[in-house]
C-alpha positions in Angstrom: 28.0 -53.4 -2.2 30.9 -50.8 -2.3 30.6 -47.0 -2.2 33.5 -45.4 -3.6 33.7 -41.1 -3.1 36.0 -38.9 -5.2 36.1 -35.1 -5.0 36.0 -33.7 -8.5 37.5 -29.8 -7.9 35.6 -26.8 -9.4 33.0 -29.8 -10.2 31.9 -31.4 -7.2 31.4 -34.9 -6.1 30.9 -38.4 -7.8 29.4 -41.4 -5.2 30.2 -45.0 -7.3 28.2 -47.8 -6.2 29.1 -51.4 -6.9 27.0 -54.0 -6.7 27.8 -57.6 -6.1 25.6 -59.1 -9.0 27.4 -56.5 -11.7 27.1 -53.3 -12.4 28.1 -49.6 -11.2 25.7 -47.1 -10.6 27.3 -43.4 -10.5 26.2 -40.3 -8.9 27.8 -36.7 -9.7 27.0 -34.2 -7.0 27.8 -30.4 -8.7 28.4 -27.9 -6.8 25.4 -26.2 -8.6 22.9 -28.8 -6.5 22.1 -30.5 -9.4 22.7 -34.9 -9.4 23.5 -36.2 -12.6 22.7 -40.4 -12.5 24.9 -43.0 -15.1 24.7 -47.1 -15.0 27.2 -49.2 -16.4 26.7 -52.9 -16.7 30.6 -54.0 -16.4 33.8 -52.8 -15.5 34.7 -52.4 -19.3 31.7 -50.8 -20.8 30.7 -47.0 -21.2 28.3 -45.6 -18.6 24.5 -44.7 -19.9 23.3 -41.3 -18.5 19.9 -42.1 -16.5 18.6 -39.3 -15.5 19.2 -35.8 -13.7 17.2 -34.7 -10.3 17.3 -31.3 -8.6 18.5 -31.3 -4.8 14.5 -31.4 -3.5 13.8 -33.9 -6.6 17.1 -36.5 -5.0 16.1 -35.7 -1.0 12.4 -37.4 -2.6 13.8 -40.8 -3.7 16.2 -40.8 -1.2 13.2 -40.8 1.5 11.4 -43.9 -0.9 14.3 -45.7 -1.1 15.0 -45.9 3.0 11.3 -46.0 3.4 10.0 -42.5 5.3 8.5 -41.3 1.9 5.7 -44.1 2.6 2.4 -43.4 4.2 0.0 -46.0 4.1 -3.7 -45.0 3.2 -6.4 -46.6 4.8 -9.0 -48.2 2.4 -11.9 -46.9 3.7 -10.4 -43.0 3.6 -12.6 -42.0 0.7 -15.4 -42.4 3.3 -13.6 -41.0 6.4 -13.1 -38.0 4.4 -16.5 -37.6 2.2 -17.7 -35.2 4.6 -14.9 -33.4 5.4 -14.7 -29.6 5.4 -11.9 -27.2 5.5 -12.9 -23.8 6.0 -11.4 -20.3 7.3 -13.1 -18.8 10.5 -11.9 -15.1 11.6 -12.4 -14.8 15.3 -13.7 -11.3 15.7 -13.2 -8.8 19.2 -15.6 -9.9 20.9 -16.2 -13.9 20.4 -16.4 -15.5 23.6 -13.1 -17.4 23.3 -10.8 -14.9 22.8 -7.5 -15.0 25.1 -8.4 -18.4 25.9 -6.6 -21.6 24.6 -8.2 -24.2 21.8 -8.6 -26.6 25.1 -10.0 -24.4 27.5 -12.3 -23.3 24.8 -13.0 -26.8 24.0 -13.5 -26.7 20.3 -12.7 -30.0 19.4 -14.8 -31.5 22.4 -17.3 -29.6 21.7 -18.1 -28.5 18.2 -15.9 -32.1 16.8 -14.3 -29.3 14.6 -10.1 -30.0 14.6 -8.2 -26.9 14.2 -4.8 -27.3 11.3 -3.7 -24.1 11.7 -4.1 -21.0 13.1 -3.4 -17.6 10.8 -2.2 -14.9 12.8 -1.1 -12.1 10.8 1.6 -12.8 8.7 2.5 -15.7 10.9 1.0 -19.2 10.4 0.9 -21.4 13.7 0.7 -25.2 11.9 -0.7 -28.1 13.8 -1.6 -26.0 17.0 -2.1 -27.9 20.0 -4.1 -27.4 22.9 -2.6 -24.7 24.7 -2.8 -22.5 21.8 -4.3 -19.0 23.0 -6.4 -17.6 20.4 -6.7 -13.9 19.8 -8.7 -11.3 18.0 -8.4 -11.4 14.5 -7.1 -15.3 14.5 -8.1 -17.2 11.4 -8.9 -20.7 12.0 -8.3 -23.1 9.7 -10.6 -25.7 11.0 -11.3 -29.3 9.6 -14.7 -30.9 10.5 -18.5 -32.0 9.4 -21.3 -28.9 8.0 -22.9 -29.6 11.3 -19.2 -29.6 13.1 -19.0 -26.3 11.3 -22.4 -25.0 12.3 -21.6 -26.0 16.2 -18.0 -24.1 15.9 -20.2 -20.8 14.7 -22.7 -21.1 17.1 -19.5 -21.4 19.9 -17.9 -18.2 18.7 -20.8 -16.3 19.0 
């Protein structure tokens, strides 16, 4: 397989990919973000447009073609998930965990609730780990069973 790169001034870029059974695949880069895709069977032929991808829209089959876009899915995650619950829980003033971190607290150990994401004004703290201190007016966002839920309540006072 040969990559061939040509600048195209005031237009951008064009990437030409040959492949050793035939055929020529041709991407134009514009400086505008978009990617325009053409495939031409031989060396003598005209090119058929394929199709055209935004930047986002290329980085996405990029990722499945060198194989990061894939995430296996368990079989069984229908039941893993069946009673799952994401819900929202304000810590108010005076909840007993306030100023102290999601481990010290222990709400995972204890309650079996898992915390995504903590809302903290207009900030949003994603995937917080243990040493996360939580303060008044926190929003949890908190992943976990009714009763999980229940025990989480019942540790926030």
């Amino acid at each position: 397989m040969r990559v061939y790169e040509t600048d195209l001034p005031g237009v951008g870029r064009r990437y030409a990919v040959e492949f050793p059974d035939g055929g020529r695949l041709t991407v134009l880069v514009g400086n505008d973000g978009t990617r325009e895709t053409y495939w031409r069977e031989d060396g003598d032929g005209d090119s058929d447009r394929l199709f055209s991808l935004t930047e986002g829209q290329a980085r996405k089959l990029a990722e499945i073609y060198d194989g990061t876009y894939f995430e296996p899915t368990p079989e069984d995650v229908d039941d893993v998930l069946r009673d799952a619950r994401i819900r929202w829980v304000e810590v108010s003033s005076d909840d007993p965990v306030i100023g102290r971190t999601i481990g010290e607290a222990g709400i995972r150990s204890r309650t079996g609730v898992l915390v995504l994401a903590v809302q903290r004004g207009d900030r949003t703290i994603s995937s917080p780990d243990a040493n996360t201190r939580i303060e008044s007016g926190d929003v949890l966002v908190a992943v976990g069973t009714d009763d999980a839920h229940e025990r989480l309540a019942d540790l926030l006072g």
